[in-house]
C-alpha positions in Angstrom: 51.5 -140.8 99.6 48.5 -140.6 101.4 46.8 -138.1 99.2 46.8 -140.6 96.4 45.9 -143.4 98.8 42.8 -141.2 100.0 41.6 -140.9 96.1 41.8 -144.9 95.0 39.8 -145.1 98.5 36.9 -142.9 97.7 37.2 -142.8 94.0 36.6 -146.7 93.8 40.3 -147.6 92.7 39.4 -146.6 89.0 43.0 -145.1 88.5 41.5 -141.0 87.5 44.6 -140.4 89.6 46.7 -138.5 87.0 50.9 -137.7 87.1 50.7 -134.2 88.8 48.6 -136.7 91.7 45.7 -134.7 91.5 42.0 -136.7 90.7 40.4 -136.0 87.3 37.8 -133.6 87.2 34.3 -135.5 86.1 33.1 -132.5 84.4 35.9 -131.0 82.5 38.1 -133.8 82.2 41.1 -132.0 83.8 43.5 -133.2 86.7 42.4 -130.2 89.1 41.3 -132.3 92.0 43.2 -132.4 95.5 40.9 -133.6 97.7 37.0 -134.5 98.3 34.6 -131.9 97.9 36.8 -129.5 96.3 35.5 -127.5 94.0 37.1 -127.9 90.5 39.2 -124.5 89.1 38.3 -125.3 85.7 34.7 -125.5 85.6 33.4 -125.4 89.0 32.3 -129.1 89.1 32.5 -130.1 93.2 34.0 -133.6 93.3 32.0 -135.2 95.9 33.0 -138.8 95.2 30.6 -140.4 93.2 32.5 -142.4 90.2 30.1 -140.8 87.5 31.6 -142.4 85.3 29.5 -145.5 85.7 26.2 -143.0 85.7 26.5 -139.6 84.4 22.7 -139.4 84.9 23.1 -139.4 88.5 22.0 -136.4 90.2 24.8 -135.0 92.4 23.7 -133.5 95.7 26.5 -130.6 95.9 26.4 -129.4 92.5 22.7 -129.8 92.0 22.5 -131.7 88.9 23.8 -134.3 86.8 27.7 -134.9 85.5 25.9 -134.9 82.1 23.9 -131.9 82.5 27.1 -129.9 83.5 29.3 -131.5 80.9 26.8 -130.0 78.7 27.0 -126.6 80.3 30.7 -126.5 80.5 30.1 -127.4 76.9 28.3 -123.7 76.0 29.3 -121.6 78.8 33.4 -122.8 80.0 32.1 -123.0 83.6 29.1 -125.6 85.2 27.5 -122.8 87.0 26.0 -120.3 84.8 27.3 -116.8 85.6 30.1 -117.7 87.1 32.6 -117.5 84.1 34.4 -115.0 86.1 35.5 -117.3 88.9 37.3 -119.9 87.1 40.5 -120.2 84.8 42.1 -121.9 82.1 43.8 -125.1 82.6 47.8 -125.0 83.6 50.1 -127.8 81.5 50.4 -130.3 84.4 46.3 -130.5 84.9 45.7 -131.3 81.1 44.9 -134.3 80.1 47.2 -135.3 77.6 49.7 -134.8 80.4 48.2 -137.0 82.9 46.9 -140.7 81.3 
């Protein structure tokens, strides 16, 4: 529907829409996204658009740092804003990757 229409629009038609039709998070790799600037339950990560796949060096104005930088983060801490742990969750079934490519 439209939803997945507006993704393939700003996400550069890359196909990171996943079967539960939510967009793939940049930073944690999870299908948590329903719509632009929404900030990603997994990790925090604020999808603002930018298709960081082709430059993960890229500094992203809402989140304040690189895809890279809070891939790394995620990496030590389970969240890409340090001490906020308490804010965000585990993934469900449906947002997993293995269940959405």
């Amino acid at each position: 529907g439209r939803r997945v229409y507006m993704y393939k629009e700003v996400i550069g038609k890359n196909e990171r829409i996943g079967k539960n039709g939510k967009a793939k998070c940049f930073c944690c790799g999870n299908y948590t996204i329903d719509r632009l600037f929404e900030e990603c339950s997994v990790c925090l990560w604020q999808y603002d658009g930018i298709d960081f796949d082709k430059s993960e060096d890229k500094r992203s104005a809402p989140n304040g740092m690189s895809v890279k930088e809070a891939r790394k983060i995620f990496e030590e801490d389970g969240v890409c804003v340090p001490g906020f742990k308490h804010l965000v969750r585990d993934p469900i079934d449906d947002e997993l990757p293995e269940n959405n490519e």
